[in-house]
LOLUMNU-647232 format. One line per field, with one value per residue (C-alpha): residue number from 1; residue in one letter; chain; x, y, z. Coordinates in nm, 4 decimals. Layout:
BEGIN
num: [NUM	...]
residu: [A	...]
chaine: [A	...]
x: [X	...]
y: [Y	...]
z: [Z	...]
***
This chain:
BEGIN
num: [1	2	3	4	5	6	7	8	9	10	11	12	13	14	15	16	17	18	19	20	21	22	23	24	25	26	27	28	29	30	31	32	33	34	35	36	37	38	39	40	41	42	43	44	45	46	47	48	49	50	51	52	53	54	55	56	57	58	59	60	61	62	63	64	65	66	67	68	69	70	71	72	73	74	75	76	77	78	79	80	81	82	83	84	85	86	87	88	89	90	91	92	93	94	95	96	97	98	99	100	101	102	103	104	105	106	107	108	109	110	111	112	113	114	115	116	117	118	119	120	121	122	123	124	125	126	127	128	129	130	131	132	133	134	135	136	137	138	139	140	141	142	143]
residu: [X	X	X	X	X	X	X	X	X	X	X	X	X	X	X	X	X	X	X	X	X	X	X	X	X	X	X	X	X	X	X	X	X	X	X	X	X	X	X	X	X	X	X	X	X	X	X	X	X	X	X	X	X	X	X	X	X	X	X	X	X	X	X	X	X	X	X	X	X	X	X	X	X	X	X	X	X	X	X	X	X	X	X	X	X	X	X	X	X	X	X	X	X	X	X	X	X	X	X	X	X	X	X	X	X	X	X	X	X	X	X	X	X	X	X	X	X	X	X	X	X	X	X	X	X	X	X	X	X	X	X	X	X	X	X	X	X	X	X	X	X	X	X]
chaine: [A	A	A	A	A	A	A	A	A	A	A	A	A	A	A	A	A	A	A	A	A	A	A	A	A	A	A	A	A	A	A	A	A	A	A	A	A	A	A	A	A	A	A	A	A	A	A	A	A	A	A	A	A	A	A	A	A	A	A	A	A	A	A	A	A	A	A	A	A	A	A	A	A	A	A	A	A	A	A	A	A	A	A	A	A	A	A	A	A	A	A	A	A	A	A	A	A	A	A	A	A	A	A	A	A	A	A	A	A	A	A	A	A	A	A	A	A	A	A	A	A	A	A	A	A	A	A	A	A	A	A	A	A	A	A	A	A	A	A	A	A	A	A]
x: [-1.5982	-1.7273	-1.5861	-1.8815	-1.7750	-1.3788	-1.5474	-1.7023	-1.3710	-1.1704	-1.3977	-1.2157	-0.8709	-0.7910	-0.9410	-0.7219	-0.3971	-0.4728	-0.5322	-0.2159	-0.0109	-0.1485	0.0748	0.3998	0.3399	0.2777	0.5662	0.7976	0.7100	0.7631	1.1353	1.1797	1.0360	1.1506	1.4898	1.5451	1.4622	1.7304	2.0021	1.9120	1.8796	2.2475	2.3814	2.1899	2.3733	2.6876	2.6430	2.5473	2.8529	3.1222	2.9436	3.0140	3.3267	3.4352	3.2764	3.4460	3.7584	3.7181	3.7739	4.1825	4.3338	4.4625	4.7231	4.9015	4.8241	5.0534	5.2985	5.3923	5.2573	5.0620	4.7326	4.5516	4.1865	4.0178	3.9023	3.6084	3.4809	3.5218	3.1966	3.0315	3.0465	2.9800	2.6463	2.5433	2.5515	2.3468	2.0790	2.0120	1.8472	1.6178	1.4525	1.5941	1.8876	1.8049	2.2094	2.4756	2.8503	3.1676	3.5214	3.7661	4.1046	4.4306	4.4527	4.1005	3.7734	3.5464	3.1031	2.8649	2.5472	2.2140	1.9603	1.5639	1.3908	1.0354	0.9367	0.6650	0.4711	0.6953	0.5100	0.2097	0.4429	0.4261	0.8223	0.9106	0.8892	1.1450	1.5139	1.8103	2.1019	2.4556	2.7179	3.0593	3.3026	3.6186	3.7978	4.1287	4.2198	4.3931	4.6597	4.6707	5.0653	5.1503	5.4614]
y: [30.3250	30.2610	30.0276	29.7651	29.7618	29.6506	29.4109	29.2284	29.2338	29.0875	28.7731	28.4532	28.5831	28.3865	28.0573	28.1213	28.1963	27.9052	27.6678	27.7793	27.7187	27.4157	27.2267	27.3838	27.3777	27.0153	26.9639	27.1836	26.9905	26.6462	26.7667	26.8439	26.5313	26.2929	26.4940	26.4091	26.0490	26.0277	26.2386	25.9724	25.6825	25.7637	25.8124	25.4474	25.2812	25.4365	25.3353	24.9483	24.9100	25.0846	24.8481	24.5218	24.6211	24.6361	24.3269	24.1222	24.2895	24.1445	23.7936	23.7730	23.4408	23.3344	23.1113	23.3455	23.6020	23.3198	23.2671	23.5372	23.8200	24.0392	24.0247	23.8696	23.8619	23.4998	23.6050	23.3142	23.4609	23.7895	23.8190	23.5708	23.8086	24.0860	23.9116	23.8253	24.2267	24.3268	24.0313	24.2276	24.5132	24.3106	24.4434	24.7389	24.6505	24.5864	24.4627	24.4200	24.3026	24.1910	24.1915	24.0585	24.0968	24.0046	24.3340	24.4775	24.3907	24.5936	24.6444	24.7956	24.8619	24.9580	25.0430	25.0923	25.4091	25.4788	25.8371	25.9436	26.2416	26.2345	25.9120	26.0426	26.1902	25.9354	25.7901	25.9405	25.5639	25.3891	25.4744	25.3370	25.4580	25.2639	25.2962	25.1593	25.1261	24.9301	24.8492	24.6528	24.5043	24.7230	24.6065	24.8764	24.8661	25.2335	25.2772]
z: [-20.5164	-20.1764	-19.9390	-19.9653	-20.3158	-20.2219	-20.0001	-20.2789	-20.5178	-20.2654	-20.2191	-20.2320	-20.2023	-19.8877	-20.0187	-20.3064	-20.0789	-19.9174	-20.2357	-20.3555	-20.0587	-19.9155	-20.1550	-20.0825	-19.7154	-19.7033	-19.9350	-19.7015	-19.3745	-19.5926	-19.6702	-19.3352	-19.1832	-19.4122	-19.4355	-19.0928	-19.1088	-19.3591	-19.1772	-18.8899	-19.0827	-19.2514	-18.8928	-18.7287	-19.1059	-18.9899	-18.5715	-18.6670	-18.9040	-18.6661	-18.3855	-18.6361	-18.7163	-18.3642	-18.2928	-18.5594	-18.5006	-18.1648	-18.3409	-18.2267	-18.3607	-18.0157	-18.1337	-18.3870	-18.0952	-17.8418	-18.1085	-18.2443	-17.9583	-18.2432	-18.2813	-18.5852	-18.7193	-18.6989	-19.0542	-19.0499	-18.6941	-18.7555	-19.0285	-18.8030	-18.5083	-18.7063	-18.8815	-18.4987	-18.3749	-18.7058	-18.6816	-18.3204	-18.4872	-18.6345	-18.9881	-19.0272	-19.2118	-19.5895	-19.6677	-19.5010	-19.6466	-19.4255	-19.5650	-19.3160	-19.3251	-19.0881	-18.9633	-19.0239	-19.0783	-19.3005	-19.2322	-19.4639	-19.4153	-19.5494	-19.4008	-19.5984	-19.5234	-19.5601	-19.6117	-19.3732	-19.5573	-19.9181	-19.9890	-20.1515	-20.4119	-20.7176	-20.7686	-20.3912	-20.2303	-20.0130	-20.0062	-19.8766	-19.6860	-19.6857	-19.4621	-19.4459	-19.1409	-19.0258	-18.6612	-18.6364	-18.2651	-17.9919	-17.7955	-17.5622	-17.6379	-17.6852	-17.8767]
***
C-alpha cells in the first residue's frame, strides 16, 4: 500500500476524536467550574452564619449583665440582630434559622447555587448549600 492510500483510510479520524471528546471536555470544565462555585458557596454559607452568630451573640442582657456580672443572651435580640446581618447580603440566602440561647446563639444558613455550565444537563439544576455556626459573648476575663 502506498502512502496516498493511508491518507485516504485515515479520513475523518480527527472529526471523530473530536466528536467523541467534545462531551467529556465540556463536562470536565463544568465539574470544575461549578465545583468551585460550590466549594465557595459552602464557605460564603459558613462566613454569613459565623458573622450572625457573632452578631446576635452581641445581644448581652445588660441588666442580668449589672446584676449578676456574667453575661447573658437578650434571647429576643439576639435572632433579631442576627436576621439584620443576613438581610445585608441581599438574595443570596435561600434560608436562614436562629436558635438563641442564654449562653449561645445558634445561625444556619443556606445559601441557592446556580450551576454555570452543569445546567444544560437535564436534573443538574440549582442546589443548595447549608451552613451552621454559633458565638457566645466574651468577657475578655481570662481565668
Amino acid at each position: 500500500m502506498n502512502a496516498r492510500g493511508r491518507e485516504r483510510g485515515d479520513r475523518g479520524t480527527v472529526a471523530m476524536y473530536t466528536v467523541l471528546l467534545t462531551p467529556a471536555v465540556l463536562l470536565l470544565a463544568g465539574l470544575l467550574v461549578d465545583g468551585g462555585l460550590a466549594i465557595h458557596a459552602r464557605q460564603r454559607a459558613a462566613d454569613m452564619a459565623e458573622q450572625a452568630a457573632r452578631a446576635g451573640a452581641n445581644e448581652i442582657d445588660v441588666e442580668t449583665l449589672r446584676a449578676t456580672g456574667q453575661p447573658r443572651i437578650d434571647q429576643g435580640a439576639a435572632c433579631a440582630s442576627a436576621y439584620d446581618l443576613l438581610a445585608a447580603y441581599g438574595q443570596d440566602i435561600a434560608g436562614r434559622g436562629c436558635v438563641p440561647g442564654a449562653e449561645e446563639v445558634r445561625v444556619t444558613v443556606t445559601i441557592r447555587v446556580s450551576p454555570q455550565l452543569l445546567a444544560i444537563v437535564p436534573g443538574l439544576g440549582d442546589f443548595t448549600m447549608t451552613s451552621t455556626a454559633s458565638a457566645h459573648p466574651e468577657t475578655g476575663e481570662t481565668p
